[in-house]
Every structure is written in C-alpha cells, then in structure tokens.
C-alpha positions as CSV (number, residue, x, y, z in Angstrom):
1,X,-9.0,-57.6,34.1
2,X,-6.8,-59.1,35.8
3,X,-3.9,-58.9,38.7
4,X,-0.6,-60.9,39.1
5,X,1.5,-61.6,42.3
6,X,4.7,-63.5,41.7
7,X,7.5,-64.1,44.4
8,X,10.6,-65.7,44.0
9,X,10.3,-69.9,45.0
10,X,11.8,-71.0,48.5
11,X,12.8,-73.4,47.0
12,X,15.5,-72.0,44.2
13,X,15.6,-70.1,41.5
14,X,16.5,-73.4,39.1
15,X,13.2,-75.1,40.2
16,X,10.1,-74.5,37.7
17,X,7.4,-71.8,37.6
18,X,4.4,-72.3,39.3
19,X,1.0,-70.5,38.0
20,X,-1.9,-70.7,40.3
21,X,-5.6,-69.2,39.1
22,X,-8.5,-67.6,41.1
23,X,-11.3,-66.1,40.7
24,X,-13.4,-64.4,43.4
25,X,-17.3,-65.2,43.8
26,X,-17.4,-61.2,42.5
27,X,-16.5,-62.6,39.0
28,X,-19.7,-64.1,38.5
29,X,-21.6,-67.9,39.2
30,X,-19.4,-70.8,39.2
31,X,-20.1,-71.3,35.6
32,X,-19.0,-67.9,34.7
33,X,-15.4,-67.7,37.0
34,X,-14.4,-71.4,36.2
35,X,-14.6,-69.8,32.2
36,X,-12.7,-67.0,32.9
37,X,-9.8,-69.0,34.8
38,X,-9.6,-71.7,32.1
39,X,-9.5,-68.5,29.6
40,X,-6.6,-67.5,31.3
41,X,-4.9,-70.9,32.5
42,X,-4.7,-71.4,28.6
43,X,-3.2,-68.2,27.3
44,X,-0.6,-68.9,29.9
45,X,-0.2,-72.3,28.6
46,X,0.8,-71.4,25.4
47,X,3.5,-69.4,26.8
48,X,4.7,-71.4,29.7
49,X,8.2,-71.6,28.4
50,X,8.4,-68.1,28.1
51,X,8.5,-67.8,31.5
52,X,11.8,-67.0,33.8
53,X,12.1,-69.9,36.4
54,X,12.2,-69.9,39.8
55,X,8.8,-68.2,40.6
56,X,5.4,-68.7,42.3
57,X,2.7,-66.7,40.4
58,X,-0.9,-66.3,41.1
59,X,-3.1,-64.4,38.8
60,X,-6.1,-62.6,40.1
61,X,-8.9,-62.4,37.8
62,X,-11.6,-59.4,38.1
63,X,-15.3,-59.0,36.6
64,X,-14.2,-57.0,34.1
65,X,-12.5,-60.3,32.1
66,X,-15.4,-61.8,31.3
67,X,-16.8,-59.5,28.7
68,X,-12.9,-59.1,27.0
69,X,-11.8,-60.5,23.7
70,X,-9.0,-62.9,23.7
71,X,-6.5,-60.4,21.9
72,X,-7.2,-57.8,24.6
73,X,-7.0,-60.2,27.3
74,X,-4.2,-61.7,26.0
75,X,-2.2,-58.4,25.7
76,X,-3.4,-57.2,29.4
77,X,-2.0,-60.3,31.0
78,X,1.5,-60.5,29.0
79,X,2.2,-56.3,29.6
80,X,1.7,-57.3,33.4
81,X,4.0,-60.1,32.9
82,X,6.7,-58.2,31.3
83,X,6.3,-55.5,33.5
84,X,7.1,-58.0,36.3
85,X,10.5,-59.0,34.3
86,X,9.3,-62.4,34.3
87,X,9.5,-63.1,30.3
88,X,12.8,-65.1,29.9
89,X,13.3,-62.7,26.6
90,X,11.2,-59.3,26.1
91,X,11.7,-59.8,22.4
92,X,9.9,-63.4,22.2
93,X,6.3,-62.3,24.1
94,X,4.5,-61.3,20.9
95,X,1.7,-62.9,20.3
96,X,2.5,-66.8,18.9
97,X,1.4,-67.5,15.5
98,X,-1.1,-70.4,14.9
C-alpha cells in the first residue's frame, strides 16, 4: 500500500516534521493518484502531533491503496510508522475516536 522514508532533518532535531506525498504515474490517472495522496495526507493529519520531531518523511503510495478501506489503510501506514519509532508515544497511535 504504501512505503515510508524518514531521515533525521539537517536542520535539528527541535525543528518540526515534514510529510511529503507521492504517487507514481503506476498508481493510476491523475484523478486516481491525486485521491489516493489526499487519502493519505489526511490520515496523517489527524495524527500530526503524534509524530516525534525533527524528521523529513516521504510516504510512497503503491497501486494497491486505491482499492483499501480507510481502517486497513489507516492501520498499514501507522504499523510502518511505529515500526520506524517515529510515534512520540507507542501507547497514543490507536485509532482516534470521532
């Protein structure tokens, strides 16, 4: 679904996090990436302060996001997140309530 690389800033570790989206032309037509990166751009939104500062993150998005649910998707891009060590606290990446 998708694929994270995150390096430390070069500019500090006290400066925010930056997320950058793409999406290859392999993804689909314009219509179909720019969906899938806004899909993604917002479950990160809601869990921007959940983030460790001091990183540069880009997240990769592959053809097989654009048939997933939200919950699946949702769950695939916080397990590479935590895997990654970049959730300030493990315990607080559950999924929000509404």
């Amino acid at each position: 679904m998708v694929v994270i690389v995150a390096a430390p800033r070069p500019d500090g570790p006290d400066r925010p996090t930056r997320v950058g989206v793409v999406a290859g032309k392999r993804v689909g037509d314009a219509v179909v990436r720019n969906r899938a990166k806004r899909r993604v751009r917002e479950l990160l939104r809601h869990r921007y302060g959940q983030l460790k500062a001091g990183w540069d993150i880009v997240v990769i998005v592959r053809a097989t996001l654009v048939g997933a649910d939200v919950v699946t998707l949702d769950g695939a891009l916080w397990s590479l997140v935590r895997r990654l060590d970049l959730v300030v606290d493990a315990s607080c990446a559950a999924l929000p309530s509404a």
